[in-house]
C-alpha positions in Angstrom: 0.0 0.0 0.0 1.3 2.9 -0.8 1.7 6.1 1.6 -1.4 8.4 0.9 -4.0 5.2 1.4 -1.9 3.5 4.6 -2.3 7.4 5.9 -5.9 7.9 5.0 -6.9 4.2 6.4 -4.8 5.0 9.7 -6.8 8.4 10.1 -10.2 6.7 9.5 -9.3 3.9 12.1 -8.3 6.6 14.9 -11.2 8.6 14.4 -13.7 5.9 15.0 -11.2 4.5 17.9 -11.8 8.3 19.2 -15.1 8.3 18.7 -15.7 5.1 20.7 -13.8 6.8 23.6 -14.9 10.2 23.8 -18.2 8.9 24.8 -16.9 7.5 28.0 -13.9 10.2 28.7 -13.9 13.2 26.7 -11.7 15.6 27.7 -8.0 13.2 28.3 -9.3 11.5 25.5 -9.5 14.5 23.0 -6.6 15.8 24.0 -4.4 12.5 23.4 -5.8 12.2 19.8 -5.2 15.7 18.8 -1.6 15.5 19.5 -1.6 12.0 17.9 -3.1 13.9 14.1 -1.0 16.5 14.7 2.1 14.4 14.8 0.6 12.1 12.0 0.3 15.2 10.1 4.0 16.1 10.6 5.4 12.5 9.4 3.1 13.1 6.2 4.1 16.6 5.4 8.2 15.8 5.8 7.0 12.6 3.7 5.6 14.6 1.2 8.8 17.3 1.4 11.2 14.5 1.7 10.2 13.2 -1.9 10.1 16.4 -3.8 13.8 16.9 -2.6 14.6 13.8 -3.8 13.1 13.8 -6.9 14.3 17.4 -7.2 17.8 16.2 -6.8 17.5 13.1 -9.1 16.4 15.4 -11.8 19.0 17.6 -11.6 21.7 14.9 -11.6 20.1 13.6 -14.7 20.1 17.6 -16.2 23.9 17.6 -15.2 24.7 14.2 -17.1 22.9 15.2 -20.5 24.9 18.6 -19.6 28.1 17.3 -20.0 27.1 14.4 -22.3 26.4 17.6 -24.7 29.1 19.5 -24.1 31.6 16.8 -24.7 30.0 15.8 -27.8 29.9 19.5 -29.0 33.5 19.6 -28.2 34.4 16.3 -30.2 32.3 17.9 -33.5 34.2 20.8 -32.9 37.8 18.9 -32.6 36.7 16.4 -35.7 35.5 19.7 -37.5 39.3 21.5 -36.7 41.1 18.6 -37.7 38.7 18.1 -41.4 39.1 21.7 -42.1 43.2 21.5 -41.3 43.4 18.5 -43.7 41.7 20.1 -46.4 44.4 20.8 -49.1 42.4 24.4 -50.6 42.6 27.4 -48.7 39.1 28.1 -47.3 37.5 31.6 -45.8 34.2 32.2 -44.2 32.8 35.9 -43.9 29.5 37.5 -42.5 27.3 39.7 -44.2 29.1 42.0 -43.1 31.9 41.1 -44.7 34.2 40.1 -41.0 35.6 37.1 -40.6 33.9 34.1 -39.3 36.5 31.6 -39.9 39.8 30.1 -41.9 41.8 27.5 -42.1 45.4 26.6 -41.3 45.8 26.4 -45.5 44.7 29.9 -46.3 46.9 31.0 -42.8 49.9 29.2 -44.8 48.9 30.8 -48.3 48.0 34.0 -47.0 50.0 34.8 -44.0 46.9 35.3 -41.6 49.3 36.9 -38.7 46.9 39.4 -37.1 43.6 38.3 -38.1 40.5 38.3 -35.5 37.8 36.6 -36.4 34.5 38.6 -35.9 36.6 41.9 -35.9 39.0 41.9 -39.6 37.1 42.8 -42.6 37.7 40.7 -45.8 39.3 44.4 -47.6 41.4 44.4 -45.1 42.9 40.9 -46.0 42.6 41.3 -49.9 44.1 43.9 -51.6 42.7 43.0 -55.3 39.2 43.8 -55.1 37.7 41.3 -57.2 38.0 39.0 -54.1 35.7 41.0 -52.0 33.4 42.1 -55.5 33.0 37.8 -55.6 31.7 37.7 -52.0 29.5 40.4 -52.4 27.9 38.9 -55.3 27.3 35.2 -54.2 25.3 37.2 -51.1 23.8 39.5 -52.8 22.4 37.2 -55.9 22.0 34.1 -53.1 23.5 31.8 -55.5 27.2 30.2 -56.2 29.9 32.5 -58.2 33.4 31.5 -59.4 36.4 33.7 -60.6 39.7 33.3 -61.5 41.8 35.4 -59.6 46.1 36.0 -59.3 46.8 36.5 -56.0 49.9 37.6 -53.7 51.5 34.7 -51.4 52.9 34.7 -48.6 56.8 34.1 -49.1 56.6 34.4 -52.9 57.5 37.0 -55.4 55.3 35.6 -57.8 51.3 35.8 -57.6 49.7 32.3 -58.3 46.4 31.8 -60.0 43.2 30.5 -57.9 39.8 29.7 -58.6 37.6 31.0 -56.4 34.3 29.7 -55.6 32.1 31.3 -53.5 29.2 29.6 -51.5 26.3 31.5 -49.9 25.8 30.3 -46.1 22.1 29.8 -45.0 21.0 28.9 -41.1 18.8 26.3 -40.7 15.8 28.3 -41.4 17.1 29.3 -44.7 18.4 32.8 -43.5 21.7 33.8 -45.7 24.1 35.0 -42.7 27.4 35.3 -45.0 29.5 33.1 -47.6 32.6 30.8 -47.6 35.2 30.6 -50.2 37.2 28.1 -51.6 40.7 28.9 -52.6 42.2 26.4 -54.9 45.3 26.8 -56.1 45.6 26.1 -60.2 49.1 27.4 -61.0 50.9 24.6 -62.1 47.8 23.5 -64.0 48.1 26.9 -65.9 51.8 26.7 -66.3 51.2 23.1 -67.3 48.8 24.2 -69.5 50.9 27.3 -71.0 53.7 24.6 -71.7 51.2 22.3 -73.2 50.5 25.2 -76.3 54.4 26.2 -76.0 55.2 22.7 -76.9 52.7 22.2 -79.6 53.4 25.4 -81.5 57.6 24.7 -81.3 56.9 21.0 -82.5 54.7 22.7 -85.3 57.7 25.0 -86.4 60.2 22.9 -85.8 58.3 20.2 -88.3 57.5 22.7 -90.6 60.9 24.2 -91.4 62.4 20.8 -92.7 59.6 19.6 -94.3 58.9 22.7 -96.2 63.0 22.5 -97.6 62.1 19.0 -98.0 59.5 20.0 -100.5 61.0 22.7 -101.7 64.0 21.1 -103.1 62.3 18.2 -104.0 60.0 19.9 -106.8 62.4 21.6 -107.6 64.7 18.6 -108.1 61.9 17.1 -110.2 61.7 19.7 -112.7 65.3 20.1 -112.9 65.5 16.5 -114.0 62.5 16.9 -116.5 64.6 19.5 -117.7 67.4 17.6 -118.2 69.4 20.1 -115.9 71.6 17.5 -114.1 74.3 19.8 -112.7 72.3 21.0 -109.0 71.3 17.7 -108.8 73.4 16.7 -106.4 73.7 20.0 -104.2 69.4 19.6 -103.7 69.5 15.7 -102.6 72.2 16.6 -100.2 69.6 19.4 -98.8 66.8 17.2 -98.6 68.8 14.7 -97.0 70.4 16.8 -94.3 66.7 18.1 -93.6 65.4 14.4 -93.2 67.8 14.0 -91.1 67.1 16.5 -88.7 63.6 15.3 -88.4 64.7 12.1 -87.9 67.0 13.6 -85.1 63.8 15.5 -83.5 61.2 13.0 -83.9 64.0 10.6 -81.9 64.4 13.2 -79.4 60.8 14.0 -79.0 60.3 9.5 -78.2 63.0 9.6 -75.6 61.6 12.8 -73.7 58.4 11.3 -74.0 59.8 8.0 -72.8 61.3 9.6 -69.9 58.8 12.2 -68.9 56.5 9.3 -69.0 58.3 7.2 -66.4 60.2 4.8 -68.7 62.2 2.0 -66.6 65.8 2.6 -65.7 67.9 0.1 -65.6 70.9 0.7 -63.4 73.8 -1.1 -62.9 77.7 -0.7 -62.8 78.8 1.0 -65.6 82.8 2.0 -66.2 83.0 5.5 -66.1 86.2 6.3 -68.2 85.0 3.5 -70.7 81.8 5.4 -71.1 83.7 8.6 -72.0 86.2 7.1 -74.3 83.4 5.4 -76.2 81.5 8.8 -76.7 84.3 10.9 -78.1 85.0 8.0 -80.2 81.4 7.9 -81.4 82.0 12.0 -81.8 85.1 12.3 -83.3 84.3 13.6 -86.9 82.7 16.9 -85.0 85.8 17.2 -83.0 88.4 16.9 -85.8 86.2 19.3 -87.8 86.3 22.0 -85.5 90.2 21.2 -84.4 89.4 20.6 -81.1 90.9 19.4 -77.9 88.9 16.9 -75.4 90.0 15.2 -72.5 88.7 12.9 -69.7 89.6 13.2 -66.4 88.4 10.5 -63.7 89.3 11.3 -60.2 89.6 7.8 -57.6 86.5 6.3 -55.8 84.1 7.7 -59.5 85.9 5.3 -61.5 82.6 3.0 -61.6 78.5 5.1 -61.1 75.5 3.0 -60.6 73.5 4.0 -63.5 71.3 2.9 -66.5 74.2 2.5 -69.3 71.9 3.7 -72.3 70.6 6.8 -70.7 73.8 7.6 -69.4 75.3 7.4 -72.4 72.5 10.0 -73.7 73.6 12.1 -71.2 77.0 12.4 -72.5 76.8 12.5 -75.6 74.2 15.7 -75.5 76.7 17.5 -73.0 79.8 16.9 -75.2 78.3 17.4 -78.4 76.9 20.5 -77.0 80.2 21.7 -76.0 81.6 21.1 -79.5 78.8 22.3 -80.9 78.8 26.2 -79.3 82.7 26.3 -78.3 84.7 27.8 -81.1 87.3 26.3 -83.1 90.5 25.3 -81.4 88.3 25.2 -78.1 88.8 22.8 -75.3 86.6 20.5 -73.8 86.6 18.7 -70.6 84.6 15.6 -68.9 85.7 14.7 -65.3 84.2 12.5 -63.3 84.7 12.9 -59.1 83.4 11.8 -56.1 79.8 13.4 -55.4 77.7 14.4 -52.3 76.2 11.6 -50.3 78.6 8.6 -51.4 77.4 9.0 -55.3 79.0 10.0 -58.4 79.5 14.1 -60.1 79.9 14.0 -64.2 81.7 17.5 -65.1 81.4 18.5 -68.5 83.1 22.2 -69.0 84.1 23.9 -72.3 85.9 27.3 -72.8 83.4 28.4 -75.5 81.4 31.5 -75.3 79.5 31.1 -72.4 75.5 31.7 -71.8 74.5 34.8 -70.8 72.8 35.5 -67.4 68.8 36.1 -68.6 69.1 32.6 -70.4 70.5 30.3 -67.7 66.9 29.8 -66.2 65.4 28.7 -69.4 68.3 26.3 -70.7 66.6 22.9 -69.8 63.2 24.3 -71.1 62.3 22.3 -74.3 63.2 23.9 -77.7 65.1 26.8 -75.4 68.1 28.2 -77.7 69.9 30.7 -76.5 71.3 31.6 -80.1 68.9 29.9 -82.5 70.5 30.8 -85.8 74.1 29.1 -84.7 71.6 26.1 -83.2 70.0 25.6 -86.3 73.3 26.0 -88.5 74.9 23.2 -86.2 72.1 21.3 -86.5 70.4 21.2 -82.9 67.0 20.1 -81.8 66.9 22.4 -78.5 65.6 19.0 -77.0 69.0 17.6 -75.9 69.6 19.3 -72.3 65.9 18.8 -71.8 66.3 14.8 -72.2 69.6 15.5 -69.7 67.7 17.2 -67.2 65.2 14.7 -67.2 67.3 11.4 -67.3 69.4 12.5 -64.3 66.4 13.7 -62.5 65.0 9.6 -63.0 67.9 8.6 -61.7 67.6 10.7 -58.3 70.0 13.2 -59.6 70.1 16.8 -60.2 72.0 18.8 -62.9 73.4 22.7 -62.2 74.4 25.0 -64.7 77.6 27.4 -64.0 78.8 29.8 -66.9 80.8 32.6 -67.3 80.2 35.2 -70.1 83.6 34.9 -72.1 85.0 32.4 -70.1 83.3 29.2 -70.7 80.4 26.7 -69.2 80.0 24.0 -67.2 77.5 21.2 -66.5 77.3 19.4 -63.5 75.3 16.2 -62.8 75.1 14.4 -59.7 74.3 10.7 -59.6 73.7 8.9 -56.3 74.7 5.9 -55.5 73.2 2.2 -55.0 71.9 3.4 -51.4 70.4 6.5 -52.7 68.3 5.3 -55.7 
């Protein structure tokens, strides 16, 4: 039974009890049961008091639970949402309608150089000089809807702006209200220089194609007429013309094959290759250019570089493009020296220096660009491809190498490639 009814049923019991006595004694009577209700109605009023506390306090231990049961679950969104954001590779920015800061992340920080910024408190002008950042943001708010731009923008710890797209979100609370935008920075300047290159190469292939092919033809009609004609003497001056022009397209076309080989990700297979042997064999293989131009070439190879851990073919490429090179651009009588010496890190340094003209200062940074000449005339009258210290770049870059260019105006150049060894490949 629970406490109301055992109360109520002890009540109705001592009142007839009462009743039953008053008749007989009704004054010591009467005064006993009023002090017996009025301590029953004590115990049932602390009863009464005594569960509401306790239910009181039970409910508020329950409150505090769901309390921190929701703070530490807002905490961990907020910790998961820090870490996502940090992760994301794009630079992202979040504004009011104001145009303040709500939030960024630690890319744009890194991009940027957000030293200084308050969120809540710096404007988005105040961050962005060029304009058209802010004129995006205003528009995405203002027409409600998504809005991209390409925009070139100052980095921090860079001289040179890179190129981002932009795209502008509008941000809408959960009853659809548009309290500000968020943009996404993401950087496309290596698709744009990889793009540029992309048109580069096709328009150099194009003209470098065209020029032999169109003596080619030339020569070649004109051959045929001269031999309708029954003019015989310039016969043999045009057939060496065409021939020289075929082959310098069979010279590009092979050089074009091997860069695409490489750039592609071609095996290399390395293995011990003789270092002085290798150089022999190449001036060998290039001696009618060097006894043409009267020149002098030597090979130096210094102790512990007598062998280099290497693919044979490619570094054999190598070489040959840096010697014939030298001979190539280093006048008559010239001199031309290949050394190879102990490199950095326990691998292998291939010197190739001539005392030709040099390359001037505002070309050095292009001279492993494909088709780069620094004097195209003299390239073409020699017969180059502009390919060759392209495909040298590239082949020593496979093997986990690097190539540096030192020249002197006047004095000379000098190519250096370093080759790692076994334990660095």
């Amino acid at each position: 039974m629970n406490a109301p009814g055992f109360g109520l049923l002890l009540l109705q019991t001592l009142l007839v009890a009462a009743g039953m006595l008053l008749a007989d004694a009704p004054v010591p009577w009467l005064v006993a049961f009023t002090t017996l209700f009025a301590g029953i109605s004590a115990w049932r009023v602390r009863a009464l008091l005594g569960d509401a506390e306790e239910d009181r306090d039970v409910e508020l231990t329950r409150m505090q639970g769901d309390l921190r049961e929701s703070s530490e679950a807002l905490e961990r969104e907020r910790a998961e949402l820090s870490v996502l954001m940090s992760s994301i590779s794009e630079a992202i920015l979040a504004v009011d309608e104001s145009g303040k800061i709500l939030f960024f992340n630690d890319r744009f920080r890194a991009f940027f150089g957000a030293v200084g910024l308050t969120e809540r408190k710096t404007t988005l002008r105040e961050v962005f000089r060029a304009s058209e950042v802010a004129d995006v943001f205003q528009q995405a708010q203002r027409e409600l809807n998504p809005r991209h731009s390409e925009v070139d923008l100052s980095v921090a710890g860079e001289s040179q702006p890179r190129t981002f797209d932009l795209a502008v979100t509008p941000l809408r609370s959960l009853q659809g209200a548009v309290y500000g935008c968020v943009g996404v920075f993401h950087d496309v300047t290596e698709l744009k220089r990889a793009e540029r290159m992309r048109i580069d190469f096709v328009a150099n292939v194009s003209h470098e194609l065209r020029s032999p092919l169109t003596a080619i033809k030339g020569y070649s009609d004109t051959l045929r007429s001269d031999f309708e004609a029954g003019r015989m003497e310039d016969i043999p001056g045009f057939v060496d013309v065409i021939s020289r022009n075929a082959d310098r397209l069979m010279a590009l076309i092979g050089d074009l094959l091997d860069l695409s080989s490489i750039e592609s990700g071609g095996e290399i297979h390395r293995q011990w290759v003789m270092s002085g042997e290798l150089s022999q064999r190449v001036l060998r293989q290039l001696e009618p250019r060097r006894a043409q131009r009267n020149m002098n070439a030597h090979v130096e190879v210094e102790p512990g570089a007598e062998r280099i851990y290497a693919d044979p073919g490619r570094l054999e490429q190598v070489l040959v493009n840096l010697v014939d090179n030298a001979f190539k651009y280093t006048q008559e009588g010239g001199r031309v020296r290949v050394a190879w010496e102990k490199g950095p890190g326990g691998g292998v340094r291939l010197r190739v220096a001539d005392n030709g003209p040099g390359i001037p200062e505002e070309s050095r940074a292009r001279i492993f660009e494909r088709f780069y000449r620094v004097d195209k005339a003299r390239s073409r009258e020699v017969g180059g491809t502009g390919l060759g210290l392209s495909i040298v770049k590239h082949i020593v870059q496979r093997h986990g190498g690097s190539v540096e260019l030192r020249s002197t105006p006047g004095q000379g150049t000098e190519f250096l490639c370093d080759f790692p060894g076994p334990e660095g490949t």
